[in-house]
C-alpha positions as MATLAB code, in Angstrom:
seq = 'XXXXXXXXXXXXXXXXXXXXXXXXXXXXXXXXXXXXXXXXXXXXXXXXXXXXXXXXXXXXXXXXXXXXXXXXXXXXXXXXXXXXXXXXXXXXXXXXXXX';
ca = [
      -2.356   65.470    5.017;
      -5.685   65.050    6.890;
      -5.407   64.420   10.288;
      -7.907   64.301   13.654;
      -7.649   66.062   17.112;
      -8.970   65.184   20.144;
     -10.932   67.268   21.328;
     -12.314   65.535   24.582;
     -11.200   62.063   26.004;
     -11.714   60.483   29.364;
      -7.357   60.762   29.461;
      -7.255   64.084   29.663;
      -3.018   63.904   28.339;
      -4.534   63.109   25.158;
      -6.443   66.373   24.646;
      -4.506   67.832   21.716;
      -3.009   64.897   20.218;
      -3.183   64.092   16.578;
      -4.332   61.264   14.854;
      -2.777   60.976   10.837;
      -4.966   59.308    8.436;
      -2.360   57.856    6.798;
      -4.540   55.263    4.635;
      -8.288   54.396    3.791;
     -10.172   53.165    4.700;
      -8.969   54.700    7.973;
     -10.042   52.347   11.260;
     -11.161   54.588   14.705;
     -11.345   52.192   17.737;
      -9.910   50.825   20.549;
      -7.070   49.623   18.325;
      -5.464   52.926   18.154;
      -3.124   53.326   20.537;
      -4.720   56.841   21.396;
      -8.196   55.728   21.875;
      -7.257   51.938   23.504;
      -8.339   52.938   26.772;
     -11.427   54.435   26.267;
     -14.301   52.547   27.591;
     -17.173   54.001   25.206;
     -15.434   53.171   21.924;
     -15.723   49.712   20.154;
     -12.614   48.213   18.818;
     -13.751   48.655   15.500;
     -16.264   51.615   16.252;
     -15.839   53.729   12.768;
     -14.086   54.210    9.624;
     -13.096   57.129    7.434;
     -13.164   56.824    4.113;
     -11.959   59.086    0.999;
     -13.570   59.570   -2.361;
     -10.925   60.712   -4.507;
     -13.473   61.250   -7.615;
     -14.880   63.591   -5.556;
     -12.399   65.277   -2.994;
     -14.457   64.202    0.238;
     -14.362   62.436    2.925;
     -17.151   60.225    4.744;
     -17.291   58.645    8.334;
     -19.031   55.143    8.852;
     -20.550   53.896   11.998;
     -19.408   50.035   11.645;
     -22.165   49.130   14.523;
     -20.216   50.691   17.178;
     -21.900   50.380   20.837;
     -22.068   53.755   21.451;
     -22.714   54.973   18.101;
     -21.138   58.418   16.355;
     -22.350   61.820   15.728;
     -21.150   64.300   13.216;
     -21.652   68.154   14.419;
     -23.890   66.618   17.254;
     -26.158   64.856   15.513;
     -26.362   61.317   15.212;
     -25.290   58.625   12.041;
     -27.373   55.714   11.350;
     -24.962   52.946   11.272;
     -23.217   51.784    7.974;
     -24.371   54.703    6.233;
     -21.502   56.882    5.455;
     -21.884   60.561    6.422;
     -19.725   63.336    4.875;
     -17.486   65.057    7.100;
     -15.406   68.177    6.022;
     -12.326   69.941    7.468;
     -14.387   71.592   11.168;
     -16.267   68.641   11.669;
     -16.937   67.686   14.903;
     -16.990   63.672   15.319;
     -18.077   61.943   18.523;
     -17.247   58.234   19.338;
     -18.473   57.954   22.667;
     -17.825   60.489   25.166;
     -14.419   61.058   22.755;
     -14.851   64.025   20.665;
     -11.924   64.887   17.506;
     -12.292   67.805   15.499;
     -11.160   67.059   11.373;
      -8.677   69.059   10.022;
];
């Protein structure tokens, strides 16, 4: 099961906390319960998708205000990036480490 940590939030009780990706295309945004009070991430800011032909897993910026950065550096918007288990994503100010 693949699931997300954060790493950094502006709440600092949810440092630690686990989202599951449960289904993809997986939704990150405001409209997590986790994430709905965080002031630098869209309500639909990215999505994770998986490509079961080949095993991996990609991050989308879906036009987000604040963009998203994989490992620091930055994604051009709609143009899924590859992420693997490590990576460091950044929605905002909100970091979550992949696992």
């Amino acid at each position: 099961l693949t699931y997300l940590v954060i790493e950094k939030s502006s709440k600092p009780e949810n440092v630690g906390q686990k989202l599951t990706l449960i289904d993809y295309p997986f939704l990150l945004g405001r409209n997590l319960p986790l994430l709905s009070e965080e002031q630098d991430i869209s309500r639909k800011h990215a999505e994770i998708t998986y490509d079961a032909h080949n095993k991996k897993c990609y991050i989308t910026d879906l036009k987000s205000t604040n963009g998203v950065t994989v490992d620091g550096v930055p994604i051009r918007p709609e143009e899924p990036a590859e992420i693997q288990p490590g990576s460091m994503l950044g929605l905002g100010l909100v970091l979550v480490r992949k696992f």
